[in-house]
C-alpha positions in Angstrom: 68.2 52.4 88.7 71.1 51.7 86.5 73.0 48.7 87.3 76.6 48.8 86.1 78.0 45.1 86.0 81.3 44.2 88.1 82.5 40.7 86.7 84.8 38.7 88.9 88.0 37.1 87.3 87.9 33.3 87.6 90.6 33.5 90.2 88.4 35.6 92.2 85.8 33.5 91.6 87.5 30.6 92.8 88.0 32.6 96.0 84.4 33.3 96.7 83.5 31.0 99.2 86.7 31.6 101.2 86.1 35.5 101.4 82.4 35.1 102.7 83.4 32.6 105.4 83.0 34.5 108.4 82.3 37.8 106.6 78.6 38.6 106.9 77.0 41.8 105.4 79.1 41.5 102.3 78.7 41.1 98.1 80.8 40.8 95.6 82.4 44.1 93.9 85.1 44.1 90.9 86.4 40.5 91.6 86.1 41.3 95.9 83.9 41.9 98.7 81.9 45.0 99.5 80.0 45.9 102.5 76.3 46.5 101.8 73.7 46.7 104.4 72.0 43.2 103.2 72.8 40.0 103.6 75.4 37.9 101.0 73.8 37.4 97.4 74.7 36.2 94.2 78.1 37.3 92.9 76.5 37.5 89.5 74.3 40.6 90.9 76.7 42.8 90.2 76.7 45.8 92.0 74.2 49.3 91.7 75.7 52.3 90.6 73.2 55.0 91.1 74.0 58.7 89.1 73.4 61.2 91.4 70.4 62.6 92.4 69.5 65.4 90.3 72.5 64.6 87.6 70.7 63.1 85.0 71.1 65.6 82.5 75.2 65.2 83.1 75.0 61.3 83.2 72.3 61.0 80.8 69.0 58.7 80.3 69.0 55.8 82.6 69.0 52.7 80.8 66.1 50.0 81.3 67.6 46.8 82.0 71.0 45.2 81.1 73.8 45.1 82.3 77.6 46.6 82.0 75.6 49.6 79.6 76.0 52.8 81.8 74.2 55.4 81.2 73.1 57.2 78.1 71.7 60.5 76.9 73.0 64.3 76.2 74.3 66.5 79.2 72.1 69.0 80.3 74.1 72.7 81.1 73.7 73.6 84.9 70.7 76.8 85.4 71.5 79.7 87.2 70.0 79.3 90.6 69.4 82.0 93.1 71.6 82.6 96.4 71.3 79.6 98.8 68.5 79.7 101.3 67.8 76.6 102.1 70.1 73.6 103.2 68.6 71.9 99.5 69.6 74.8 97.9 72.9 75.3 99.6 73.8 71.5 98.1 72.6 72.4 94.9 75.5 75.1 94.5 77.7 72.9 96.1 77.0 70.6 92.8 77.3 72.9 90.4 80.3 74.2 91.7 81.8 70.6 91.9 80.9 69.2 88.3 83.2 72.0 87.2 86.4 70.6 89.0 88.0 67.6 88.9 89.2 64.8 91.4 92.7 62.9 90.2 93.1 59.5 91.8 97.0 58.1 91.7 96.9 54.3 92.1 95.1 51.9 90.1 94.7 49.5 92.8 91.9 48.4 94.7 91.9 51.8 96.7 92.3 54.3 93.8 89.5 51.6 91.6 86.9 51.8 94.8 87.8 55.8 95.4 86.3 56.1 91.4 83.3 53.9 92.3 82.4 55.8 95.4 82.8 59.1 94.1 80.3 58.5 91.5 78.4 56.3 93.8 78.1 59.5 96.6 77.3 61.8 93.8 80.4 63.6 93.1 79.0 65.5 89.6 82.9 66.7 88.1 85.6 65.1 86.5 87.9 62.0 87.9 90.8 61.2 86.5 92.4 58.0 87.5 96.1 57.2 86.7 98.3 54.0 87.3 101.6 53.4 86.6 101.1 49.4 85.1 99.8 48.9 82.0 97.1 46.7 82.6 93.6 47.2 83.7 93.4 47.7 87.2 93.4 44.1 89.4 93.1 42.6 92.2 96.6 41.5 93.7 95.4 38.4 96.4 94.9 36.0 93.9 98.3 36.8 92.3 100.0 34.6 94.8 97.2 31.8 94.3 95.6 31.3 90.9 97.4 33.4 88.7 100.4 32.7 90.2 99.4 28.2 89.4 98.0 29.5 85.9 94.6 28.6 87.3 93.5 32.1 86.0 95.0 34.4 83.2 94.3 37.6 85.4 92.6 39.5 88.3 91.5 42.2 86.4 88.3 44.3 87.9 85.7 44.3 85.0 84.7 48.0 85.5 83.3 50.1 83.1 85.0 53.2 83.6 83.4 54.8 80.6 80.2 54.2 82.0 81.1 56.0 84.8 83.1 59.0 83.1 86.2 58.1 84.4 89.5 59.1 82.6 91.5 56.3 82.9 95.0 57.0 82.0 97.4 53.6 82.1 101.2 53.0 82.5 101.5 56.5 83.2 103.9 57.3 86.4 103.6 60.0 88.5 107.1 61.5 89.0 106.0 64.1 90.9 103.4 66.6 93.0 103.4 70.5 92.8 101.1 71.1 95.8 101.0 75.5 95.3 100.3 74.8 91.7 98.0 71.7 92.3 99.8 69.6 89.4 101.0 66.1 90.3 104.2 65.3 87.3 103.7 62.1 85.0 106.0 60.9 82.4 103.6 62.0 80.2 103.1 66.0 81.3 101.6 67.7 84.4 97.8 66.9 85.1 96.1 69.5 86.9 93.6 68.9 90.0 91.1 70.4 92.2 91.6 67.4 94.6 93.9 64.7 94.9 93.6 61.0 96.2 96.8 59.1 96.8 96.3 55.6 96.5 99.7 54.6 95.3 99.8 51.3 97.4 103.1 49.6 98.6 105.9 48.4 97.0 107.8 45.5 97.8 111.2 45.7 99.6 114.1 44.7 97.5 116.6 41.8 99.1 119.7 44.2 99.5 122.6 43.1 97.0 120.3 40.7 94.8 119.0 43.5 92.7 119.2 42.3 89.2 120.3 39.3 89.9 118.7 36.8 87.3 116.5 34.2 89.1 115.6 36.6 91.7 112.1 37.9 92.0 109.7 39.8 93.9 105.9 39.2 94.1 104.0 42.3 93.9 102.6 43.0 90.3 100.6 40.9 87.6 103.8 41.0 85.6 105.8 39.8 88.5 103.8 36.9 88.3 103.9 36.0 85.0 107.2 35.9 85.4 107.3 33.3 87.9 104.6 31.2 86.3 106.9 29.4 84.6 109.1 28.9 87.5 106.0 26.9 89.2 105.7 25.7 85.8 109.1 23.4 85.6 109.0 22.8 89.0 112.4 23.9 89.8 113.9 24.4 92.8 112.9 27.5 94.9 114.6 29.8 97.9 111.6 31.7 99.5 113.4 34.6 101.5 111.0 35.6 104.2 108.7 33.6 106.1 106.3 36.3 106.3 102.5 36.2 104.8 103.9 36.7 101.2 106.6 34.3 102.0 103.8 31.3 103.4 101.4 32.1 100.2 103.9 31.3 98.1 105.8 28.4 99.3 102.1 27.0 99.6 101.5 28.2 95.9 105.1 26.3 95.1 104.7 23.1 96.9 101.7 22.6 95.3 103.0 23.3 92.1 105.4 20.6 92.8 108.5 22.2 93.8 111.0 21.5 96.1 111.1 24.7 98.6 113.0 26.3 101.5 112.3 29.0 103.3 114.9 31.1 105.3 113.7 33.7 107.8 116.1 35.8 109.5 114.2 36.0 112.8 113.9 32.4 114.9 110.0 32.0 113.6 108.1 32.5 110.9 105.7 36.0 111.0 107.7 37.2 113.4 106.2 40.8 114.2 103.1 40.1 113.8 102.2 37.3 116.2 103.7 35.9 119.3 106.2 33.2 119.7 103.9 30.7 121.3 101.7 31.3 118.2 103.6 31.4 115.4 105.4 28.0 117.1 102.2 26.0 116.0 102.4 27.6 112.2 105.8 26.8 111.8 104.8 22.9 111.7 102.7 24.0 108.8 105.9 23.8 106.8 106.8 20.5 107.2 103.5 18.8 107.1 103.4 20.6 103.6 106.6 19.4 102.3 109.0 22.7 102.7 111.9 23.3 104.3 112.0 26.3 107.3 115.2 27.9 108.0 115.2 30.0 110.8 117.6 32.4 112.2 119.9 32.7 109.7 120.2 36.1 107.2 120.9 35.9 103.5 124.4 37.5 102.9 124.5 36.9 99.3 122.9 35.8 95.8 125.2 35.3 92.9 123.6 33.7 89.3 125.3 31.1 86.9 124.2 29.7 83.7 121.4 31.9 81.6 119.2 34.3 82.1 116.8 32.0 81.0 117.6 28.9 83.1 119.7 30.8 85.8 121.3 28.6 88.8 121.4 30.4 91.9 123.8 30.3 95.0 122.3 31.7 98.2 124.7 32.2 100.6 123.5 32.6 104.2 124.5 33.6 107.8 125.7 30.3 108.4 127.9 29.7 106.1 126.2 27.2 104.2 125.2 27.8 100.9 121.6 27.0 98.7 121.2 26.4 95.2 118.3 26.6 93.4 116.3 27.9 90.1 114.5 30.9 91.3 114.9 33.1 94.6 111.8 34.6 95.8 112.1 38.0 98.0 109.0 38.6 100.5 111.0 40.4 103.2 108.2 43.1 103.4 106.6 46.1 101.6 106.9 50.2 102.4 104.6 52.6 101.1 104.9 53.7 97.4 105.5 57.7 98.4 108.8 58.5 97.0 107.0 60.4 94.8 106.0 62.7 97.4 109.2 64.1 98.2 109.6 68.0 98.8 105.5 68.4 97.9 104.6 69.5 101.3 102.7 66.1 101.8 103.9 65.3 105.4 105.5 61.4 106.0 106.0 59.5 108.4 109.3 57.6 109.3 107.6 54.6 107.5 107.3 56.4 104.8 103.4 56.7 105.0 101.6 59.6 104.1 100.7 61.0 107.5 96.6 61.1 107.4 94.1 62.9 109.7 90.9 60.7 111.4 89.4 61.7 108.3 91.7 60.6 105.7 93.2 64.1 104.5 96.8 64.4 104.5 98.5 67.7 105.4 98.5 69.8 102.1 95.5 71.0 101.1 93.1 69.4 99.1 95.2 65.7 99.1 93.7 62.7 100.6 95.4 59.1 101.2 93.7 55.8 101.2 95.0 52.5 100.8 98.3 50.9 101.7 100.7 54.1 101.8 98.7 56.1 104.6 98.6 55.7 108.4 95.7 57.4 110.2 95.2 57.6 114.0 92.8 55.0 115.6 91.1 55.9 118.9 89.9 52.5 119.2 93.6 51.8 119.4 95.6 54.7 121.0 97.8 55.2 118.4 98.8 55.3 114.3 98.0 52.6 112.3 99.6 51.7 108.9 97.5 48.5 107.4 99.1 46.9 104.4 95.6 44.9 104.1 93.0 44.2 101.4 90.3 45.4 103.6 92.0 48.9 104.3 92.2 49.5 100.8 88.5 48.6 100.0 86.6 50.4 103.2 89.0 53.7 103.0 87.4 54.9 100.2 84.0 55.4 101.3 85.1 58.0 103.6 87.9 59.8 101.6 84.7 60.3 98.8 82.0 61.3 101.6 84.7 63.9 102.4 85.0 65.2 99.1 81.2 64.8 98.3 79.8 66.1 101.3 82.0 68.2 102.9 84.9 66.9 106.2 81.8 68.1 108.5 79.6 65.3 107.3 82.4 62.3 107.2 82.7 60.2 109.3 85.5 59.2 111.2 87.6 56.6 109.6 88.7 53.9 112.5 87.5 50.3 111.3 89.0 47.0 112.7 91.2 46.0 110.6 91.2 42.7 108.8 93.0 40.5 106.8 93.4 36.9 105.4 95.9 34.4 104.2 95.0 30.7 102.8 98.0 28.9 103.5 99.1 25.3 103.4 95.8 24.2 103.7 94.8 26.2 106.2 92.5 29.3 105.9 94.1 31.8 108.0 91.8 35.2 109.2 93.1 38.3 111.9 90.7 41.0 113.2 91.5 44.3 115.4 95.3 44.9 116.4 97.3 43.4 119.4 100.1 44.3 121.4 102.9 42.8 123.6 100.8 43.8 126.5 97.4 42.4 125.3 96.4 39.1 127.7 96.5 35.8 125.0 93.3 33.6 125.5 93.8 29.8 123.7 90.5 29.0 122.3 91.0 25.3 121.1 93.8 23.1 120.7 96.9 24.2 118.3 97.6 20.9 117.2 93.8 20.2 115.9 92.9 21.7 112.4 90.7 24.3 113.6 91.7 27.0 117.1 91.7 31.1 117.7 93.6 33.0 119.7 91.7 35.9 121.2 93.9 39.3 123.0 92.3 40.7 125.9 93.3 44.0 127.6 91.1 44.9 130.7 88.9 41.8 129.8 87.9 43.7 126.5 88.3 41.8 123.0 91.5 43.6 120.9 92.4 41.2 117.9 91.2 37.7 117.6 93.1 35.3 115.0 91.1 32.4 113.7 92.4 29.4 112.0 89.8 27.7 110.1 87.4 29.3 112.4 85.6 31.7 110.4 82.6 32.1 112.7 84.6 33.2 115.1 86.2 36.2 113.2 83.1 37.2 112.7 81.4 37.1 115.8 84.7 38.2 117.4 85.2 41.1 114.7 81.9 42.5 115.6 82.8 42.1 119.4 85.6 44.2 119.1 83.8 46.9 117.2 81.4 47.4 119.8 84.3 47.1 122.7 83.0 43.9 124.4 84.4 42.5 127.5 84.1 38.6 127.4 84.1 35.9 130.4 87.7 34.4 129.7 86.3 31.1 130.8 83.5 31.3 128.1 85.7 32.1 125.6 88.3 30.1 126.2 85.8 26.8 125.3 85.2 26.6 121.6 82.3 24.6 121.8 80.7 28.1 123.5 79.6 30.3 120.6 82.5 33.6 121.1 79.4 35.7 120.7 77.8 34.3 124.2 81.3 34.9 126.1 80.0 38.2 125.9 79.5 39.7 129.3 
């Protein structure tokens, strides 16, 4: 077996031990966590890329030993083979009818990164081409807003050999356009042609309406955006965080520690608001000012207006309330939309988010396109309804079945419905959701708010939903299995958090 060698990044690195808590059954893959079926190992394994069975002659000699090498040796030219009798034989066709087409993946994120891996991983024997729109070699964006973003770590990059795995990898190249009838998507460098097509094109970030331009004001989305703020943390000047979303929390935690002096304004009357209750999102907003930052609620920003340079810019944020903040930099987390503009008049149905509309199985509505990642929404039965995830996790266990569809065949995948999952680390505090809640979901207390460690579990019909731990991480995972296998729990049980969640179980 070939082992092709996935380095982390130091800033994934540093991570490490915060991605495992509570995240049995996973190793380390390109800098994050993938699901195997052992137990946690060494991040320095690396991770096994197999060639597929049968493929030598196209992927060459396997190597003895070493790491990061790939695979070497000529191709050998696919033999005529007699019609299919057999199941065997029928796959053997399949094969050689695949190595002669070619897959293109649009996104060099995580999604578009793993849909390469698992491609070849699942045996996919033709070509892949995989095209982003940055220039740099595809990263990994969480530690953007923590490491990179403190210069702890000059990147995130994924340390994958794409040659090794005969991937074309075409960089800052933007796709402009998709010609489903012609099966073309439009770059700024010429039409590439496809026999299928991934969309893994991610979100972008949504722009603070009127600040556009603006100098001082940024966004938080790309390795260049935060290189651009580096300094920013850097002279410790004054910061405006706009939004006191997940984005918004990361990086006034990222700031504060950095040494600056920051305030957050939030349009709604509490931080994450849509996405977790008021009683819950009451204890977090404490968070704040134990760390030293400012939280303005309830009041919109109606302007941003620059003095000074574009290199030391003074900015006046005017808000809702008439009063007015100055400061260095301006930082926009007001939320992201799907990166699908692209899309429009191919034929690829949306949704009203924006979101490419995707099957159970991933595949969107024009032939031969799949979606993965950030800009699709699929429908979850575990959920009754359409889910759009803007989560690491989405992004890294999508793949897996968009590739066993084109591998294998749509009769053979599986249907995609995971729980979702996500994290955020901070102010001090090492934050973790599982599953999806709703207004009409019954809230169990686990724990007291005020202590440093307390979950909140949702209920409907006495059957785990979501749970959200806080410095908890055995009970995400015990609760994220729960809710995979549709547990009811004794509320009384699992309101005590000296009972193990997993023993609530009834």
């Amino acid at each position: 077996m070939t082992r092709i060698r996935f380095v982390r990044s130091e800033a994934a690195q540093a991570s490490l031990s915060a991605r495992c808590a509570g995240l049995p059954r996973f190793f380390w893959f390109a800098g994050p966590l993938v699901r195997s079926g052992g137990l946690p190992v060494s991040p320095d394994a690396g991770h096994p890329i197999r060639a597929p069975a049968g493929a030598e002659g196209r992927y060459g000699r396997r190597r003895r030993g070493g790491c990061g090498r790939g695979l070497t040796g000529p191709r050998r030219a696919a033999a005529r083979r007699p019609a299919p009798t057999s199941y065997s034989d029928r796959v053997s066709v399949r094969t050689e009818q695949q190595s002669r087409q070619r897959i293109l993946v649009v996104g060099a994120g995580m999604a578009g990164v793993q849909t390469a891996v698992q491609l070849r991983e699942q045996g996919w024997p033709g070509g892949i081409t995989l095209v982003g729109a940055e220039p740099h070699r595809p990263y990994d964006r969480p530690p953007l807003s923590k490491a990179v973003l403190l210069g702890r770590a000059p990147g995130s990059a994924f340390d994958v050999d794409f040659g090794a795995l005969e991937v074309d990898l075409r960089l800052g190249t933007a796709v402009t356009g998709l010609r489903t009838g012609d099966r073309e998507a439009d770059t700024d460098a010429g039409p590439v042609p496809y026999d299928g097509l991934v969309v893994a094109t991610g979100a972008e970030p949504i722009p603070l309406p009127g600040a556009e331009g603006v100098p001082g004001v940024y966004l938080l989305r790309t390795l260049d955006d935060a290189e651009r703020l580096r300094p920013v943390l850097a002279g410790r000047r004054e910061v405006v965080v706009v939004g006191a979303g997940w984005i918004g929390a990361e990086f006034a935690t990222a700031a504060r520690e950095a040494g600056c002096r920051v305030t957050v304004v939030e349009a709604a009357d509490q931080p994450l608001a849509g996405a977790l209750p008021p009683p819950v999102a009451a204890r977090m907003r404490a968070w704040y000012g134990e760390a030293g930052a400012e939280l303005r609620t309830g009041c919109a920003v109606t302007g941003v207006a620059a003095s000074g340079t574009p290199d030391d810019p003074v900015c006046e944020v005017e808000l809702s309330d008439g009063s007015v903040l100055t400061a260095g930099a301006v930082v926009v987390g007001i939320g992201a939309r799907p990166a699908t503009g692209w899309l429009a008049g191919s034929g690829v149905a949306l949704g009203e988010d924006g979101s490419v509309l995707a099957d159970e199985r991933l595949r969107a509505s024009a032939p031969g396109v799949h979606a993965v990642g950030d800009c699709a929404s699929y429908p979850s039965a575990r959920y009754g309804r359409r889910l759009l995830v803007h989560h690491w996790d989405n992004a890294l266990q999508g793949p897996r079945t968009v590739a066993s569809g084109l591998v294998s065949g749509q009769a053979e995948t599986p249907v995609y419905d995971p729980v979702p999952y996500f994290w955020s680390e901070q102010f001090g505090r090492f934050v973790q959701y599982a599953g999806h809640h709703t207004g009409d979901d019954e809230m169990l207390w686990r724990g007291d708010p005020a202590d440093a460690a307390w979950s909140v579990c949702w209920l409907r019909g006495g059957v785990l939903r979501a749970l959200l731990a806080v410095g908890r991480p055995r009970d995400l995972a015990q609760g994220r299995k729960l809710i995979e296998r549709g547990t009811a729990l004794d509320p009384v049980r699992a309101a005590d958090p000296s009972v193990p969640l997993k023993s609530a179980a009834r």
